[in-house]
mmCIF file of the N, C-alpha and C atoms, coordinates in Angstrom:
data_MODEL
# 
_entry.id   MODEL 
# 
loop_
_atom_site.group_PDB 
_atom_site.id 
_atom_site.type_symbol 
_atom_site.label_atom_id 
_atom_site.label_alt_id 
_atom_site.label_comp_id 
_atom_site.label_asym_id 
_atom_site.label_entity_id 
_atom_site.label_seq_id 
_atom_site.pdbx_PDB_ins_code 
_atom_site.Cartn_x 
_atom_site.Cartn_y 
_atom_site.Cartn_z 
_atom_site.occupancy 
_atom_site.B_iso_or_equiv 
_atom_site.pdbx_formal_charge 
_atom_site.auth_seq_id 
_atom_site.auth_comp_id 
_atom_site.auth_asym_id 
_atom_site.auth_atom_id 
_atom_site.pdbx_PDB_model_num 
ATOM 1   N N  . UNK A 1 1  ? 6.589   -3.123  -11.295 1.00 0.00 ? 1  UNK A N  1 
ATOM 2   C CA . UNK A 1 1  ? 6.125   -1.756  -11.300 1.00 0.00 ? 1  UNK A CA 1 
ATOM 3   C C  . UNK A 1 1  ? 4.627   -1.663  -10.991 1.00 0.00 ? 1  UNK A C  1 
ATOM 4   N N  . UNK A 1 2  ? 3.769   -2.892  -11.035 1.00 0.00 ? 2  UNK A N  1 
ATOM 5   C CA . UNK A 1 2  ? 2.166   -2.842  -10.659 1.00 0.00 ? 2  UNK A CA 1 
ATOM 6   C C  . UNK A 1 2  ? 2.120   -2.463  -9.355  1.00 0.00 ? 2  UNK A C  1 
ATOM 7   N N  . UNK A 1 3  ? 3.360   -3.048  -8.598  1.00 0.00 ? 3  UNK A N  1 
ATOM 8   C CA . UNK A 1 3  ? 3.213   -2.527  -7.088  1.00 0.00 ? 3  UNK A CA 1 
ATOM 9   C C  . UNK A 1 3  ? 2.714   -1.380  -6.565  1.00 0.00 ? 3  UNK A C  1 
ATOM 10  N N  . UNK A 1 4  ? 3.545   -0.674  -7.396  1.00 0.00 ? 4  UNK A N  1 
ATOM 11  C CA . UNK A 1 4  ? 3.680   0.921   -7.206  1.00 0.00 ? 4  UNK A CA 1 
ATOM 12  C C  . UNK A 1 4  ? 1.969   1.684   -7.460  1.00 0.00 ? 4  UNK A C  1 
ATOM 13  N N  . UNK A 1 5  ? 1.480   1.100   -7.860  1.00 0.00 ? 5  UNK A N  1 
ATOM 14  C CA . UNK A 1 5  ? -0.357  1.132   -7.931  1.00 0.00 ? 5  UNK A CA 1 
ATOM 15  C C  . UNK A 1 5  ? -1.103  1.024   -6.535  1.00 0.00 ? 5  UNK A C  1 
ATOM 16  N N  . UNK A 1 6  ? -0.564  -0.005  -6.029  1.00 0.00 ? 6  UNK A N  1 
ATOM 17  C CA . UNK A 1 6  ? -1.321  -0.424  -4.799  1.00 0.00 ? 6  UNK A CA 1 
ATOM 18  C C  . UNK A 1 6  ? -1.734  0.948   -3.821  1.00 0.00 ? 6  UNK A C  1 
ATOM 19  N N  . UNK A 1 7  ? -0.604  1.129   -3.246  1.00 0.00 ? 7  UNK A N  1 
ATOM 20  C CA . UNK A 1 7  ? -0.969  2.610   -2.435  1.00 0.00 ? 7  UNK A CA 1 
ATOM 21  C C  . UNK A 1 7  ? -2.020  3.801   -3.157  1.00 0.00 ? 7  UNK A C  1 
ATOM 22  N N  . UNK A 1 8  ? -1.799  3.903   -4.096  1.00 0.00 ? 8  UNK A N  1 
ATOM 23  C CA . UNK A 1 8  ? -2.639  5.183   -5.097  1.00 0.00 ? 8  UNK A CA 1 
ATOM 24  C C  . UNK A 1 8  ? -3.839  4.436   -4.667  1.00 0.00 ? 8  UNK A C  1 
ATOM 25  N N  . UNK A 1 9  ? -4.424  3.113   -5.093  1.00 0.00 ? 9  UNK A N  1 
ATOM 26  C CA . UNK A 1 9  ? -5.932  2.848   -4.919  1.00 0.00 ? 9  UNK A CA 1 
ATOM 27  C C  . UNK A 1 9  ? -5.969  2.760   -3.402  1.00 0.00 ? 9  UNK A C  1 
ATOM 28  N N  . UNK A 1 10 ? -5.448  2.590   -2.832  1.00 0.00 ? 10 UNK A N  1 
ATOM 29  C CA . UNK A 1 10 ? -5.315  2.039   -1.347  1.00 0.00 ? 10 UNK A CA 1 
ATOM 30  C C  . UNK A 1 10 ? -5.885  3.538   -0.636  1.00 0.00 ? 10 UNK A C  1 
ATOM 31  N N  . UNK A 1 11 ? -5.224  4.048   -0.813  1.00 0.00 ? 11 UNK A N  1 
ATOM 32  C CA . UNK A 1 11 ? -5.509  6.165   -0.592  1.00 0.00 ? 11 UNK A CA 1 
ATOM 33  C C  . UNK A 1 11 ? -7.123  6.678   -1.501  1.00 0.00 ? 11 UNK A C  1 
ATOM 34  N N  . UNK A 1 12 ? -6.541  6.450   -2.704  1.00 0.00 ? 12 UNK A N  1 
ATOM 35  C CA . UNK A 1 12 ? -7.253  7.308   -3.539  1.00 0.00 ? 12 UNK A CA 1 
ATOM 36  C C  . UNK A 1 12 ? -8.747  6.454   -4.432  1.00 0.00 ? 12 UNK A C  1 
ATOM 37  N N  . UNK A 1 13 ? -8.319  5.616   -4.647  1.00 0.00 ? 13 UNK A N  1 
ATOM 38  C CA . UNK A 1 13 ? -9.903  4.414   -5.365  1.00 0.00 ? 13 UNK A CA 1 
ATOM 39  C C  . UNK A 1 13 ? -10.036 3.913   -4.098  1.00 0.00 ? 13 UNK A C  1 
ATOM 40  N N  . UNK A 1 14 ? -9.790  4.040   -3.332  1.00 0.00 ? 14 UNK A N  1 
ATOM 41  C CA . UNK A 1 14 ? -10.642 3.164   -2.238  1.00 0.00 ? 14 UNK A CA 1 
ATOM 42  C C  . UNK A 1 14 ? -11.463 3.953   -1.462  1.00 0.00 ? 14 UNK A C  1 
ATOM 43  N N  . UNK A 1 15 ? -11.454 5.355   -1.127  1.00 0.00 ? 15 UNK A N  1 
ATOM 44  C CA . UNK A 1 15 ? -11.338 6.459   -0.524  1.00 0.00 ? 15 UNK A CA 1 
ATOM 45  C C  . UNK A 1 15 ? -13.236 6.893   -0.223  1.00 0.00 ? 15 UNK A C  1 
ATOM 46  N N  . UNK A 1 16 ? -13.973 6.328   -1.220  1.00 0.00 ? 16 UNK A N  1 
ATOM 47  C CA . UNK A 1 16 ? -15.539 6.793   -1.933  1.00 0.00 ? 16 UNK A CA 1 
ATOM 48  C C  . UNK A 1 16 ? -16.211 5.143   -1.028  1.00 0.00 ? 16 UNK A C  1 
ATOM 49  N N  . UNK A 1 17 ? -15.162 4.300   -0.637  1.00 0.00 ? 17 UNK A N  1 
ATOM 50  C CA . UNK A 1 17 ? -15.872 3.072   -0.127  1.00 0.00 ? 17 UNK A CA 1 
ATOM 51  C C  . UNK A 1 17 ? -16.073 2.835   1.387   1.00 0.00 ? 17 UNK A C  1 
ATOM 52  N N  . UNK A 1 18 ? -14.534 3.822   1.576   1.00 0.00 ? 18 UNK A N  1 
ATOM 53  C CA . UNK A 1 18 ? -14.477 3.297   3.304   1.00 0.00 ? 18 UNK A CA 1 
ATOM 54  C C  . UNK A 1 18 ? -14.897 4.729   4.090   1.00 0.00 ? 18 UNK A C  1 
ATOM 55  N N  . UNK A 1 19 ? -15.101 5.653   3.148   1.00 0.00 ? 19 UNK A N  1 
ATOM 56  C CA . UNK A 1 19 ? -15.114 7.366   4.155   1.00 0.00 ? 19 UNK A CA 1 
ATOM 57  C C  . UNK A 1 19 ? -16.456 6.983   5.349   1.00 0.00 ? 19 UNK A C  1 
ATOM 58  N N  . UNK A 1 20 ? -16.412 6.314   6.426   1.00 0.00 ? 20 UNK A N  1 
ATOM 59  C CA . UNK A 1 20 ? -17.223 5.610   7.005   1.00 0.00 ? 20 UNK A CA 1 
ATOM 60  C C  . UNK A 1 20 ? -17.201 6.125   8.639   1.00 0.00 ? 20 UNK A C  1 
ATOM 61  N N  . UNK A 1 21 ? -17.262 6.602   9.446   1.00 0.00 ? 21 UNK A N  1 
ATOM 62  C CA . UNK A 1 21 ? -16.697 6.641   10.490  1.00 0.00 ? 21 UNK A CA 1 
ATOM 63  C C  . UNK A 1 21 ? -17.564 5.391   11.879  1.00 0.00 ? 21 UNK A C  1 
ATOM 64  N N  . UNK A 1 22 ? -18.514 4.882   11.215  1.00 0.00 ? 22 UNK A N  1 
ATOM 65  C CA . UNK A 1 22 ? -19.049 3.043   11.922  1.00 0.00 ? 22 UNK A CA 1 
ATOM 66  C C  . UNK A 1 22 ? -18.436 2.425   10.915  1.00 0.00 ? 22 UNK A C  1 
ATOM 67  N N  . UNK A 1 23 ? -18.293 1.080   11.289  1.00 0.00 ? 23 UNK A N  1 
ATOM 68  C CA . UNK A 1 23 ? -17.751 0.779   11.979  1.00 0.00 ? 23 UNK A CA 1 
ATOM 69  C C  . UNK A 1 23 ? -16.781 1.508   13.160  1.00 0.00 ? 23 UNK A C  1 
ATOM 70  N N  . UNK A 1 24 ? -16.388 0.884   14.283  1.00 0.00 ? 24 UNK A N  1 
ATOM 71  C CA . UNK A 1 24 ? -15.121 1.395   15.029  1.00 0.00 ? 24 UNK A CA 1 
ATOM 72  C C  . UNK A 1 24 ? -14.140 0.086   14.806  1.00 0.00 ? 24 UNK A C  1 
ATOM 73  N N  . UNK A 1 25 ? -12.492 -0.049  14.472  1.00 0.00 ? 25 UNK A N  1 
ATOM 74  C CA . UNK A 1 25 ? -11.807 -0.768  14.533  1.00 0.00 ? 25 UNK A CA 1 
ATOM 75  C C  . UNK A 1 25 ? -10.569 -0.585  15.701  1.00 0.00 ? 25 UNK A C  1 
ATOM 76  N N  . UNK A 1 26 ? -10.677 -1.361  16.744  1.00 0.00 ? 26 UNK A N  1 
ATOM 77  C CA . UNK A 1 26 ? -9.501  -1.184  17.599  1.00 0.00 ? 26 UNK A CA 1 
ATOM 78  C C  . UNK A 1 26 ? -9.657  0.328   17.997  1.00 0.00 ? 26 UNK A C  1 
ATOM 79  N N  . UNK A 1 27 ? -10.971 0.809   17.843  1.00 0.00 ? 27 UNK A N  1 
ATOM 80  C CA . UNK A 1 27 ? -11.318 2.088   18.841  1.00 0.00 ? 27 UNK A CA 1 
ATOM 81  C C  . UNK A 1 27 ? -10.880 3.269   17.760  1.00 0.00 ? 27 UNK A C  1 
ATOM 82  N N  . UNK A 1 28 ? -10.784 2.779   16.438  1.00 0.00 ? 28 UNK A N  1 
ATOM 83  C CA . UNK A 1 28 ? -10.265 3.950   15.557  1.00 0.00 ? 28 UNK A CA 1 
ATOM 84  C C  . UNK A 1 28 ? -11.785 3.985   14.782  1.00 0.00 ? 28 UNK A C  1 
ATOM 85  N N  . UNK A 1 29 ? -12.205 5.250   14.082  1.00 0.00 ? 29 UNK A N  1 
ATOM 86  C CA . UNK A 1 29 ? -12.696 5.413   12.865  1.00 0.00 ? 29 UNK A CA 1 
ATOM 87  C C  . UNK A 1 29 ? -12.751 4.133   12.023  1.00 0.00 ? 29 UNK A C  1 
ATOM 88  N N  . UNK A 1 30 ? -13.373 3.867   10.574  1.00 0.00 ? 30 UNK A N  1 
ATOM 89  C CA . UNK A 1 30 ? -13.175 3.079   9.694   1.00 0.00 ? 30 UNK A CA 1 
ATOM 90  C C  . UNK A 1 30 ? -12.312 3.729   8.828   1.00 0.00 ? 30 UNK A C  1 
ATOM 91  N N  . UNK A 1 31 ? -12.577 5.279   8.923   1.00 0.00 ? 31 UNK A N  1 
ATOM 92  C CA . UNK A 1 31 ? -11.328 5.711   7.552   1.00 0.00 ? 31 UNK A CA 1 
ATOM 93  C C  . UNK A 1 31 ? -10.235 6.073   8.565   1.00 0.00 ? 31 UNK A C  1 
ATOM 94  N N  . UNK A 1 32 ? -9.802  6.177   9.341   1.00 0.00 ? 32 UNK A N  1 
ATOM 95  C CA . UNK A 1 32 ? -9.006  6.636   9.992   1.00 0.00 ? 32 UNK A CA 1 
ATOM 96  C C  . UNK A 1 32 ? -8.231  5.088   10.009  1.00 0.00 ? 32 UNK A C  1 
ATOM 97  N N  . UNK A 1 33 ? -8.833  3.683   10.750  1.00 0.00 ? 33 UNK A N  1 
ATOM 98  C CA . UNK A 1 33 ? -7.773  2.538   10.517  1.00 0.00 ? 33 UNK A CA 1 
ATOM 99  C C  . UNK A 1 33 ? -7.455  2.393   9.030   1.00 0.00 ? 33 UNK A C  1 
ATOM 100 N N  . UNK A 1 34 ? -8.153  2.682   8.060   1.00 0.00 ? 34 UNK A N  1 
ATOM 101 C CA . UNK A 1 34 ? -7.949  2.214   6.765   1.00 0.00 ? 34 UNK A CA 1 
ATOM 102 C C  . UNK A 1 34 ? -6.572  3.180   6.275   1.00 0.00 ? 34 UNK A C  1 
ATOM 103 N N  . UNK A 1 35 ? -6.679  4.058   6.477   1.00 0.00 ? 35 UNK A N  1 
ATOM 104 C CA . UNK A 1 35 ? -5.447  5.119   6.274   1.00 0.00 ? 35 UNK A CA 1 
ATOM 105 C C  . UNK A 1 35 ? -3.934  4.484   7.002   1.00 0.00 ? 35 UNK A C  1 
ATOM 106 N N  . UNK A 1 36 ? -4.469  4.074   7.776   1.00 0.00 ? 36 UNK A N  1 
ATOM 107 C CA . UNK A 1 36 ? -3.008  3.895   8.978   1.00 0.00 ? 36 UNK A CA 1 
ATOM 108 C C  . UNK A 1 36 ? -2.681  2.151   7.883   1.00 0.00 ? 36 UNK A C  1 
ATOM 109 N N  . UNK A 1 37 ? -3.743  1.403   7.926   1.00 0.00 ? 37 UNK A N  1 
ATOM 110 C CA . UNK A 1 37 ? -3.351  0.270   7.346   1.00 0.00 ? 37 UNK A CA 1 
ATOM 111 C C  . UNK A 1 37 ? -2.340  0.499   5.774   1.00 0.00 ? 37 UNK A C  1 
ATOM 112 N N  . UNK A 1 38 ? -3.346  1.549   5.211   1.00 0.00 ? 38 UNK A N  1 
ATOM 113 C CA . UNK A 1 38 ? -2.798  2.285   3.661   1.00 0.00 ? 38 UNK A CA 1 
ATOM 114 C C  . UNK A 1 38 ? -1.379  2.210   3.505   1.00 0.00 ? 38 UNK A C  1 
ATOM 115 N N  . UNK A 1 39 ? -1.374  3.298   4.706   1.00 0.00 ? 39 UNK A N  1 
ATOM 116 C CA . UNK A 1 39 ? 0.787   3.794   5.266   1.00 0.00 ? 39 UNK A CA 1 
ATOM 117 C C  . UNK A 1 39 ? 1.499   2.721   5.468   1.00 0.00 ? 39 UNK A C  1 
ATOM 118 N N  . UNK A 1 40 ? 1.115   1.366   6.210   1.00 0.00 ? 40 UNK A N  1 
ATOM 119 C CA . UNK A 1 40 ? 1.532   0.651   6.783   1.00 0.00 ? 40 UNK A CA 1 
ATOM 120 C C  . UNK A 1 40 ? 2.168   -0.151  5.416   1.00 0.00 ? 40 UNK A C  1 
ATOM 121 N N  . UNK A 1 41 ? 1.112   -0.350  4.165   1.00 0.00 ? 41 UNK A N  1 
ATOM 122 C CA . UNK A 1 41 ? 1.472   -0.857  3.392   1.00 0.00 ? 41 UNK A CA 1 
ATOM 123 C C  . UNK A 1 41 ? 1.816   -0.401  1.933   1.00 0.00 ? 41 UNK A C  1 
ATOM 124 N N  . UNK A 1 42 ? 2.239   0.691   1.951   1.00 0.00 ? 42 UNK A N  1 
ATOM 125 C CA . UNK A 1 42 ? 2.993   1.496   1.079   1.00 0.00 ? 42 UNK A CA 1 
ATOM 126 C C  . UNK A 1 42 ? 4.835   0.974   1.043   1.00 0.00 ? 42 UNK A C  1 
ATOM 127 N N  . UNK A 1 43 ? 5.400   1.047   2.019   1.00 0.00 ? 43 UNK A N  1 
ATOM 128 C CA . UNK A 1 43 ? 6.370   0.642   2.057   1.00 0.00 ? 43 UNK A CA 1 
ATOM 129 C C  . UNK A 1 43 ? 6.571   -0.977  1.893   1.00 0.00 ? 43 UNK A C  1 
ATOM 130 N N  . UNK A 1 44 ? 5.366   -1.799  2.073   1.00 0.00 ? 44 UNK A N  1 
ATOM 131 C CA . UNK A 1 44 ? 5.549   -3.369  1.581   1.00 0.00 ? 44 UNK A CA 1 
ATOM 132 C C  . UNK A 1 44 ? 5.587   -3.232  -0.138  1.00 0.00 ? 44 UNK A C  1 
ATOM 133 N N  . UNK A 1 45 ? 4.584   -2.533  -0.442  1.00 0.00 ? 45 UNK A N  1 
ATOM 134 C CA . UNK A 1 45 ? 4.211   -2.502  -1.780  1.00 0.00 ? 45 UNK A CA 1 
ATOM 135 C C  . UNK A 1 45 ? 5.325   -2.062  -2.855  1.00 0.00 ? 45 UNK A C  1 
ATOM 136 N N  . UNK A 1 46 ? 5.947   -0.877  -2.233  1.00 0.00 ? 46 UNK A N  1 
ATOM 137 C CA . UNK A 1 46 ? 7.788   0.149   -2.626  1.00 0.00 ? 46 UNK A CA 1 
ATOM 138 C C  . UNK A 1 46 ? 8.576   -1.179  -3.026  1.00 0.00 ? 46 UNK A C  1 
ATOM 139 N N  . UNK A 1 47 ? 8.846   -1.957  -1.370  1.00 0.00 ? 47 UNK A N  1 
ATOM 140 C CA . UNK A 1 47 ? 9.769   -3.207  -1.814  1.00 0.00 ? 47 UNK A CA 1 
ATOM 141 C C  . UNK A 1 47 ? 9.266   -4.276  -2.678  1.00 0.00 ? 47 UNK A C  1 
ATOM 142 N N  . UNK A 1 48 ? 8.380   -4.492  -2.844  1.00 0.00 ? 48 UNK A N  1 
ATOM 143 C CA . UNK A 1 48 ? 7.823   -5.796  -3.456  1.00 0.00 ? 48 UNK A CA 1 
ATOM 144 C C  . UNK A 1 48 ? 8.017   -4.769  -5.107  1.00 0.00 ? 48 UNK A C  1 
ATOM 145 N N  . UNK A 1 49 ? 8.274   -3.803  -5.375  1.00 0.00 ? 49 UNK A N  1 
ATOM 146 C CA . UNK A 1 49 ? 8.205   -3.202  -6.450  1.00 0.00 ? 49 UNK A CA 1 
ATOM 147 C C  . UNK A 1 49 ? 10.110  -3.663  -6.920  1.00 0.00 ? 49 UNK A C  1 
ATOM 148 N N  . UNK A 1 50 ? 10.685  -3.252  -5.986  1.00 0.00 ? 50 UNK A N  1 
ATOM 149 C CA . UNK A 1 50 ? 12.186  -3.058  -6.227  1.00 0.00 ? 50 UNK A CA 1 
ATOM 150 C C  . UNK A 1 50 ? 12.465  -4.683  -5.900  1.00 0.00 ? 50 UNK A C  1 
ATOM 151 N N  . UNK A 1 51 ? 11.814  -5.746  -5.333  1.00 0.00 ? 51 UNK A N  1 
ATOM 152 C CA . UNK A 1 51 ? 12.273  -7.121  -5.244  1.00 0.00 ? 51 UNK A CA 1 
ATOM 153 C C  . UNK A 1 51 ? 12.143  -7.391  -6.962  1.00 0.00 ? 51 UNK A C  1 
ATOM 154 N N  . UNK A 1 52 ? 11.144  -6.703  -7.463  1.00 0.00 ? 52 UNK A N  1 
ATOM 155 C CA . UNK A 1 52 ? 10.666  -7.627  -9.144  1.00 0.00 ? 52 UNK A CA 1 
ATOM 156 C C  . UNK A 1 52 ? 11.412  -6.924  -10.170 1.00 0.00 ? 52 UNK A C  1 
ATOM 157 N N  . UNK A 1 53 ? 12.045  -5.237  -9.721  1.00 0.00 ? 53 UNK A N  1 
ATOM 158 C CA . UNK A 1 53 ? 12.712  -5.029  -10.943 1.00 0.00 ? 53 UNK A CA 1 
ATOM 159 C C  . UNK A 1 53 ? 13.911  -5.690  -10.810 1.00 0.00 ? 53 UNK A C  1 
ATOM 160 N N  . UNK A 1 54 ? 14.494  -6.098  -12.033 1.00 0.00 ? 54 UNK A N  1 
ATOM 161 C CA . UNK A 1 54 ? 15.479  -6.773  -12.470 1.00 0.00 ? 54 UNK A CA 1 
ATOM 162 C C  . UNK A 1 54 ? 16.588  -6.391  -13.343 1.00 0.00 ? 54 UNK A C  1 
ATOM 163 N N  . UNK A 1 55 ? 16.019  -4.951  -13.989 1.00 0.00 ? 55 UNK A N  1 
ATOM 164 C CA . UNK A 1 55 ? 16.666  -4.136  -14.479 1.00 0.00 ? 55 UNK A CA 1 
ATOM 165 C C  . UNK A 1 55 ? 17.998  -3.259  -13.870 1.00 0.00 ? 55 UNK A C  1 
ATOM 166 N N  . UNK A 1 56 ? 19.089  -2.993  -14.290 1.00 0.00 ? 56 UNK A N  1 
ATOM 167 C CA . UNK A 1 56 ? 20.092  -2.957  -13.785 1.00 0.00 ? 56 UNK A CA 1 
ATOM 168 C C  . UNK A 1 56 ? 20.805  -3.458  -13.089 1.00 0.00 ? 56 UNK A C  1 
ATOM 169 N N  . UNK A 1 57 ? 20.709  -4.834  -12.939 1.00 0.00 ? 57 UNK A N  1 
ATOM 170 C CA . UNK A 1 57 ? 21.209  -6.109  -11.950 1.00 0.00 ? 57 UNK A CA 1 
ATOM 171 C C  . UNK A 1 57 ? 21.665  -6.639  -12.574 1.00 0.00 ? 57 UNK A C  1 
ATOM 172 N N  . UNK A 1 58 ? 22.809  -7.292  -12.078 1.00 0.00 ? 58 UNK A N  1 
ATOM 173 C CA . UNK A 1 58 ? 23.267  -8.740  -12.862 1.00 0.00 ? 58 UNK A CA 1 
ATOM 174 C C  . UNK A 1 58 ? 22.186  -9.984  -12.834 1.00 0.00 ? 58 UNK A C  1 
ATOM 175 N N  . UNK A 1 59 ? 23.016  -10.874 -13.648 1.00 0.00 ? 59 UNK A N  1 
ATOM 176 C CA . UNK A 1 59 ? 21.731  -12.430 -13.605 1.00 0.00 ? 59 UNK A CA 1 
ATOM 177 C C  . UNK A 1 59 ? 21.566  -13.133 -11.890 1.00 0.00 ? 59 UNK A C  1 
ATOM 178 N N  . UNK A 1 60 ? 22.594  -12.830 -11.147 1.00 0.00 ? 60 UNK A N  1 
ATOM 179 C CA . UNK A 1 60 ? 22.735  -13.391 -9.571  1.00 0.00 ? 60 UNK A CA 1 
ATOM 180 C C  . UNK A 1 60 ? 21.526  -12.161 -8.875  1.00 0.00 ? 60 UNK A C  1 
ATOM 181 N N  . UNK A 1 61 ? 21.327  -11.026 -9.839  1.00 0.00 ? 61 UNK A N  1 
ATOM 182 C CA . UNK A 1 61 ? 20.620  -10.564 -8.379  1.00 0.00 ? 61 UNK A CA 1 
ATOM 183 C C  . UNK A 1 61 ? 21.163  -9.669  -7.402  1.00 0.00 ? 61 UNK A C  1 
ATOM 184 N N  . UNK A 1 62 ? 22.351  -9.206  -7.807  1.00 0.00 ? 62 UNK A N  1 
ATOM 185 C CA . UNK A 1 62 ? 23.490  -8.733  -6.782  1.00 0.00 ? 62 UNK A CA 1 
ATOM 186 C C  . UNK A 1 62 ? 23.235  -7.379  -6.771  1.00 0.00 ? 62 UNK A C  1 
ATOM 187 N N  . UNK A 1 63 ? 23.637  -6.426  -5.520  1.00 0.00 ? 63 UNK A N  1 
ATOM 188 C CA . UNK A 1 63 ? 22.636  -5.066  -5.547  1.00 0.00 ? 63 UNK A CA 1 
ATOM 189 C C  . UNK A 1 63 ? 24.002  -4.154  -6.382  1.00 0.00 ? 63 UNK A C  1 
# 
């Protein structure tokens, strides 16, 4: 369930560090790639949340 954190700081505590527009990355903004990276890893962060719960599973793991 810590997973489920990642995106919130990723968006929201990170937000006061990168609001930057120099750098340029790959021709984007700095907050503008940081956002796209954010999205990108929201859905790693979702699964890596649902790989660790264990709750309502049998002992094999079985969906």
């Amino acid at each position: 369930m810590l997973w489920l954190g990642v995106p919130y700081l990723l968006y929201l505590g990170a937000l006061p560090f990168v609001n930057k527009v120099r750098p340029v990355v790959f021709g984007l903004p700095f907050l503008f790639f940081w956002l796209l990276i954010a999205t990108l890893a929201t859905p790693l962060a979702i699964w890596l949340t649902w790989r660790g719960d264990t709750r309502g599973r049998g002992k094999a793991g079985a969906r």
